[in-house]
C-alpha positions in Angstrom: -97.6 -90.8 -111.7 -101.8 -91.8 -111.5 -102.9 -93.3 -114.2 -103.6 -90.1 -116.0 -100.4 -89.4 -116.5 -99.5 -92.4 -117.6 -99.8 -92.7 -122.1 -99.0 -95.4 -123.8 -95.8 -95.6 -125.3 -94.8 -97.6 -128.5 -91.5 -99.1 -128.5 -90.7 -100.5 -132.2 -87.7 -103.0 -132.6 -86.9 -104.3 -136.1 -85.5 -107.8 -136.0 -83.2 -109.2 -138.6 -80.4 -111.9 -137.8 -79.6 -110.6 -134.2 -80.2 -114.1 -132.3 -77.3 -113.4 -130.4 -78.1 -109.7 -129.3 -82.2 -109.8 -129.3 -82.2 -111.4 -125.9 -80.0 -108.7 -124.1 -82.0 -105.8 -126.2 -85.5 -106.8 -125.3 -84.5 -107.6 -121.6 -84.0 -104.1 -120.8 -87.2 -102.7 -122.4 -88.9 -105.1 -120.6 -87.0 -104.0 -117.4 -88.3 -99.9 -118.1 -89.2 -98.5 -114.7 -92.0 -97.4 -116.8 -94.6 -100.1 -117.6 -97.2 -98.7 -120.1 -95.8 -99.9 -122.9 -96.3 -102.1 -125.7 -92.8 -103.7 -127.4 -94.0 -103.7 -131.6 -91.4 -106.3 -132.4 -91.1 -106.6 -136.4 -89.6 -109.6 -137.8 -88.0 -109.0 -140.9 -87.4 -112.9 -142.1 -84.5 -113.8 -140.6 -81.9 -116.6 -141.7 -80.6 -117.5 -137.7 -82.5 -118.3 -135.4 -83.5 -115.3 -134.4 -86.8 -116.1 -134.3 -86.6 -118.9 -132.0 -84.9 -116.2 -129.5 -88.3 -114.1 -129.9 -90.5 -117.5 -129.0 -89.2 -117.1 -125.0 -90.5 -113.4 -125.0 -93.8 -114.1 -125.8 -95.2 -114.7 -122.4 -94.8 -110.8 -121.7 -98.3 -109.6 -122.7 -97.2 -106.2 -124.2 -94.9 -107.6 -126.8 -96.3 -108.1 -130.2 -94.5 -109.7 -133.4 -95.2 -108.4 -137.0 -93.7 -110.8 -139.3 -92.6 -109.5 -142.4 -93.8 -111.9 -145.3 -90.3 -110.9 -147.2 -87.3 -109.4 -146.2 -87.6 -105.7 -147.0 -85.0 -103.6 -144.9 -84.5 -101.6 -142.1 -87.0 -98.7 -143.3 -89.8 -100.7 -144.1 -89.6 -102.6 -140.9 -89.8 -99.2 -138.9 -92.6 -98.4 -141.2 -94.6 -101.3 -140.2 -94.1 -100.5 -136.5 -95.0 -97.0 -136.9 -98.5 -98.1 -138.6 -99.1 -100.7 -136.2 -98.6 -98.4 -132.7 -101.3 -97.2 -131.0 -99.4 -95.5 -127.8 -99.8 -91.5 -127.6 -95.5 -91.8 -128.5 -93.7 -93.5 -129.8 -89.8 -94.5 -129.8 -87.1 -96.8 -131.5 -84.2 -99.2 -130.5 -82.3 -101.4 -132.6 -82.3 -105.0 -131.7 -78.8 -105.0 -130.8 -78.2 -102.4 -128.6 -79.4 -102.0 -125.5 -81.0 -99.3 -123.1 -81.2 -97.8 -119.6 -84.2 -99.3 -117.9 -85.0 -95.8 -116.6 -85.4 -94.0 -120.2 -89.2 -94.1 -121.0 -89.8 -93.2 -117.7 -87.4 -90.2 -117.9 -88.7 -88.8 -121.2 -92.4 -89.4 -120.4 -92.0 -87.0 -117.4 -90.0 -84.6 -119.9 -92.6 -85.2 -122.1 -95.4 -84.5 -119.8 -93.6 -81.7 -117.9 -93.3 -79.5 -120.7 -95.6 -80.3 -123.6 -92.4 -81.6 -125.6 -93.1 -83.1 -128.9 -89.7 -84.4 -129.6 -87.6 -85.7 -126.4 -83.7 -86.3 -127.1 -81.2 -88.1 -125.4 -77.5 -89.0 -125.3 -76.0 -92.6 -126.3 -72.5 -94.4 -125.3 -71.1 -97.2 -127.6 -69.7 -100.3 -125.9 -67.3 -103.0 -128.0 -69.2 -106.6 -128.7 -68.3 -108.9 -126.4 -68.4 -106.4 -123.4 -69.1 -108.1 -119.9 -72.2 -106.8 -117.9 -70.1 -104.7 -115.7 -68.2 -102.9 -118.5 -71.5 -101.3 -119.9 -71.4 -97.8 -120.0 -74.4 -97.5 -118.3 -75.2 -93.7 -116.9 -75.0 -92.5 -113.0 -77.0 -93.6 -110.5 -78.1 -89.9 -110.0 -80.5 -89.0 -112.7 -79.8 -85.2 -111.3 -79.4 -83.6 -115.2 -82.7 -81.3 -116.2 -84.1 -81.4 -119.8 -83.3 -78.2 -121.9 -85.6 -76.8 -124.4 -83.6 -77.1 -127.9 -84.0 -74.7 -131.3 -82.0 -75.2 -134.0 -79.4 -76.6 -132.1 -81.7 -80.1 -132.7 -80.3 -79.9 -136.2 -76.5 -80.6 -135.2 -77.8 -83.3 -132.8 -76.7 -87.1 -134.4 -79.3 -88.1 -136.6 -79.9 -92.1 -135.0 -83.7 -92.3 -135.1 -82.9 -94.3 -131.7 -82.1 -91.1 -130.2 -85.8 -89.9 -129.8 -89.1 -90.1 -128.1 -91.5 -88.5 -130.0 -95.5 -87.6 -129.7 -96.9 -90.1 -131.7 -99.6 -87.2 -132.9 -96.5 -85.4 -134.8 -95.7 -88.5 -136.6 -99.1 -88.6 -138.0 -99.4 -84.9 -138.8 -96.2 -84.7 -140.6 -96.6 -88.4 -142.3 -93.2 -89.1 -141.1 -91.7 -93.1 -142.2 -88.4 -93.9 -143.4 -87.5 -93.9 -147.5 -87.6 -98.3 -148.7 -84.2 -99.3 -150.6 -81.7 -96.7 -149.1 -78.9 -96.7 -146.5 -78.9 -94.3 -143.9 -82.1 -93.2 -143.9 -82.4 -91.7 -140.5 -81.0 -88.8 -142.5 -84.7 -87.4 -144.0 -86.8 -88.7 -140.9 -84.3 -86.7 -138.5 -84.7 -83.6 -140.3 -88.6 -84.0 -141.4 -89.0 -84.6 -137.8 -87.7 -81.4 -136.7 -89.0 -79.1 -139.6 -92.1 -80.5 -138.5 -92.2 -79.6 -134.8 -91.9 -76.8 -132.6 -91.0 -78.2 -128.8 -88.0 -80.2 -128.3 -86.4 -81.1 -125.2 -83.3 -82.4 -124.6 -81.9 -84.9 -121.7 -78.3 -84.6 -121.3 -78.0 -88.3 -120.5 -76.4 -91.0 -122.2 -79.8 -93.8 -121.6 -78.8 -95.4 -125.0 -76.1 -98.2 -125.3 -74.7 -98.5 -128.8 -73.0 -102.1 -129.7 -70.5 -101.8 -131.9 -69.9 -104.3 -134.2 -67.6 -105.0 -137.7 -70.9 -105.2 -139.5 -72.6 -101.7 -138.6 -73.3 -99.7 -141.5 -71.7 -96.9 -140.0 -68.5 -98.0 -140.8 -69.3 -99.3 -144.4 -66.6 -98.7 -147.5 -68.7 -100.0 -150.2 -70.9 -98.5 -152.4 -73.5 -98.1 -149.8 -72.1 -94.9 -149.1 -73.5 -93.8 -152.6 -76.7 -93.7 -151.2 -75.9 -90.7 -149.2 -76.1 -88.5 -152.0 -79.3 -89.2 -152.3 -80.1 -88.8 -149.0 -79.1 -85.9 -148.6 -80.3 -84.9 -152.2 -84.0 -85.8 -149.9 -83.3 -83.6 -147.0 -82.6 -80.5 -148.8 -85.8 -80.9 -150.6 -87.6 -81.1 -146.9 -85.4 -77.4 -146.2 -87.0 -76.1 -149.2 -90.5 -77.4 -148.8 -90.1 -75.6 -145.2 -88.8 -72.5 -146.3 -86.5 -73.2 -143.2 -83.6 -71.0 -144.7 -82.5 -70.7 -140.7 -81.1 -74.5 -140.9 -79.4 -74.1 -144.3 -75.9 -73.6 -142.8 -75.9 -76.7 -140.1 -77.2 -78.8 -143.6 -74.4 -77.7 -145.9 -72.3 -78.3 -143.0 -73.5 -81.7 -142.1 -73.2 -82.8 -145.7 -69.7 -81.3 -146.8 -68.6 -83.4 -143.5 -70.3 -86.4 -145.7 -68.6 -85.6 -148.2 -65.1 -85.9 -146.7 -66.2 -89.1 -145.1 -67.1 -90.6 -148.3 -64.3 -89.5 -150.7 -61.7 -90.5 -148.0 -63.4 -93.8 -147.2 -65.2 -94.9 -150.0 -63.3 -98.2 -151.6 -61.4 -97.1 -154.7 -63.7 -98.8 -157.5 -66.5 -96.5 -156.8 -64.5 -92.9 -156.4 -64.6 -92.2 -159.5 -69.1 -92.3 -159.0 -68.4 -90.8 -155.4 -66.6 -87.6 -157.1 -69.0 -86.9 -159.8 -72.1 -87.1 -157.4 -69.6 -84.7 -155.0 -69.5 -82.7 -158.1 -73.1 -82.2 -158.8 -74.1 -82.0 -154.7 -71.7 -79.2 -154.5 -73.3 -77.2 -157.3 -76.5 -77.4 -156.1 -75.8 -76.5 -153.1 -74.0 -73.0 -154.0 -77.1 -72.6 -156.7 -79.6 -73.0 -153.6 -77.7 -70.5 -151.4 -76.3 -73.1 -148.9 -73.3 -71.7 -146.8 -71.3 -73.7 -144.7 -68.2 -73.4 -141.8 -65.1 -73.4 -143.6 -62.9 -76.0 -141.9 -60.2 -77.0 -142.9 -61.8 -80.1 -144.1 -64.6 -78.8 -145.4 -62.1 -76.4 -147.1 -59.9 -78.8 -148.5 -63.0 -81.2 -149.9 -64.9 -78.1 -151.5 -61.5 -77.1 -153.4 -60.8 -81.0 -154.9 -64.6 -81.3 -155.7 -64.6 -77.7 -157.9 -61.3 -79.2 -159.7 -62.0 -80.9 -163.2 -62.6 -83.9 -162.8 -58.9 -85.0 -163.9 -57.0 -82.9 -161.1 -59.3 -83.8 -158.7 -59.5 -87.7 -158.8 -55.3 -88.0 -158.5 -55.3 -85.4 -155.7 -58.0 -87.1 -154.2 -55.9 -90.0 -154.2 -52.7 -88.2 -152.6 -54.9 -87.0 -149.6 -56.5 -90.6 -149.4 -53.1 -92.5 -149.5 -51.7 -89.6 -146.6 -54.4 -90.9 -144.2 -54.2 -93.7 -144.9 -51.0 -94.1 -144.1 -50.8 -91.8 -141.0 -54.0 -93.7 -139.9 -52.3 -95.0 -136.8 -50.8 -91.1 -135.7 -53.1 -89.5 -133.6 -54.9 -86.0 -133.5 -52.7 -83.2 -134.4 -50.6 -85.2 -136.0 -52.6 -86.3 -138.5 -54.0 -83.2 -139.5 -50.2 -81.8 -139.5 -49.6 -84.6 -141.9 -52.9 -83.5 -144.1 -51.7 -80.1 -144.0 -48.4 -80.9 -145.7 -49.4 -83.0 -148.4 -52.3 -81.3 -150.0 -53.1 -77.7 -148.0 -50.4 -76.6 -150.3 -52.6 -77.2 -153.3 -54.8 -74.9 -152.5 -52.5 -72.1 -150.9 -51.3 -71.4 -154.5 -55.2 -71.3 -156.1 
């Protein structure tokens, strides 16, 4: 590339008790193939000694740290780094995951090969504790083309981490993160693409998930409330949009969430979890929104429309049968949801 061709590009890391994974994540941004970039690191007051881990960074010139003065989330940390950039894109990584050393320099020539304003790419999880030769890192061969994506971007995961964006959009649209939820890459995944026209795609997995017992992913409590919210958000940004073409991957995407919730969610807060079900459900069928009838998605819509005292005990049958065929895999599961509550809804 001449120096032309070569933009700026903001990486944003939001820091919060990761001393033992900030090391390993900053080492391969620094690493990029691609050097034009500036590393926003924002330091979200940390109780380890995380910031101590930061301290033997500092002697690479394009890393700055933005302390927080309080601890104010994931979103607001994000939100700082997106004010403070100044490259022509921008991108995020969490700061305990790691990436491919050649991904900026992959979706920069996307990027600058065909205008793109949004640039996605793939991600593989590894287990904590994983040696350096058990990454999943991708082939050697970087031989996969981009492809231009439609609406298809819609079904795509909705991990802000998963994008390399024109920094111009961001600012058009207003784009940051909603303060004081949980899983808010929800509305910025989805204002993101309502918002712009040319999106590429890499078929390449350049982003290394860690998986750890404390992900928010894989959260029971009431955190999981917060997704009705969140969604509650995004079909706000459908309508603002007039974007009625999108309206079926949305309702799909959320009865899924739906199903995750109810069969997940610990048992002191179903009761909240069904009557927010309850009220979602309406307005989605008020609002026109039509989704794939799976069997899943099926079987949650019919326990949802129940009153409210059919549906919280047979809720509980179909929560104790996977629970308890957990461990059976595949087909056998869904055999063994079939036979305890498909039935219910054969004679409706």
């Amino acid at each position: 590339m001449t120096s032309i061709a070569e933009p700026l590009v903001s990486i944003i890391v939001p820091v919060y008790n990761v001393a033992l994974y900030i090391d390993a994540c900053l080492e391969s941004i620094k690493q990029q193939t691609y050097k034009n970039i500036e590393i926003i690191v924002v330091e979200d007051c940390s109780t380890d000694n995380s910031k101590q881990a930061l301290a033997l960074h500092l002697t690479d010139k394009r890393i700055r740290v933005i302390q927080h003065n309080k601890n104010s989330g994931l979103s607001a940390a994000r939100n700082t780094g997106i004010k403070s950039a100044v490259g022509d894109y921008m991108m995020f990584v969490d700061s305990d995951d790691i990436v491919d050393t050649r991904l900026v320099a992959a979706c920069v020539d996307c990027a600058l090969t065909t205008n793109a304003e949004v640039v996605t790419y793939g991600f593989a999880p590894f287990k904590e504790g994983a040696a350096e030769n058990e990454l999943p890192y991708p082939a050697a061969s970087l031989a996969s083309e981009a492809t231009k994506i439609d609406d298809s971007y819609f079904s795509l995961p909705h991990f802000a981490w998963l994008k390399f964006i024109k920094s111009s959009a961001v600012q058009t649209a207003s784009l940051s993160f909603p303060v004081g939820l949980y899983y808010e890459d929800w509305p910025f995944h989805w204002h993101l693409g309502l918002s712009t026209k040319v999106r590429y795609q890499l078929p390449i997995n350049f982003y290394l998930y860690r998986q750890r017992g404390t992900s928010i992913t894989g959260s029971t409590d009431k955190k999981l409330l917060d997704l009705f919210v969140i969604h509650s958000k995004v079909m706000n940004l459908v309508e603002d949009y007039q974007a009625n073409e999108v309206k079926k991957i949305l309702a799909n995407k959320i009865r899924q969430s739906h199903w995750s919730i109810l069969t997940r969610i610990d048992n002191e807060y179903l009761i909240r979890a069904l009557a927010q079900a309850k009220k979602a459900d309406k307005t989605l069928r008020l609002n026109g929104y039509q989704n794939k009838w799976t069997l899943r998605n099926i079987v949650i819509s019919n326990i949802v429309r129940m009153p409210s005292q059919i549906a919280l005990p047979i809720m509980q049958v179909l929560r104790q049968a996977l629970e308890k065929e957990a461990k059976l895999k595949g087909s056998k599961l869904e055999i063994v949801m079939r036979s305890k509550v498909g039935f219910m809804f054969l004679k409706r």
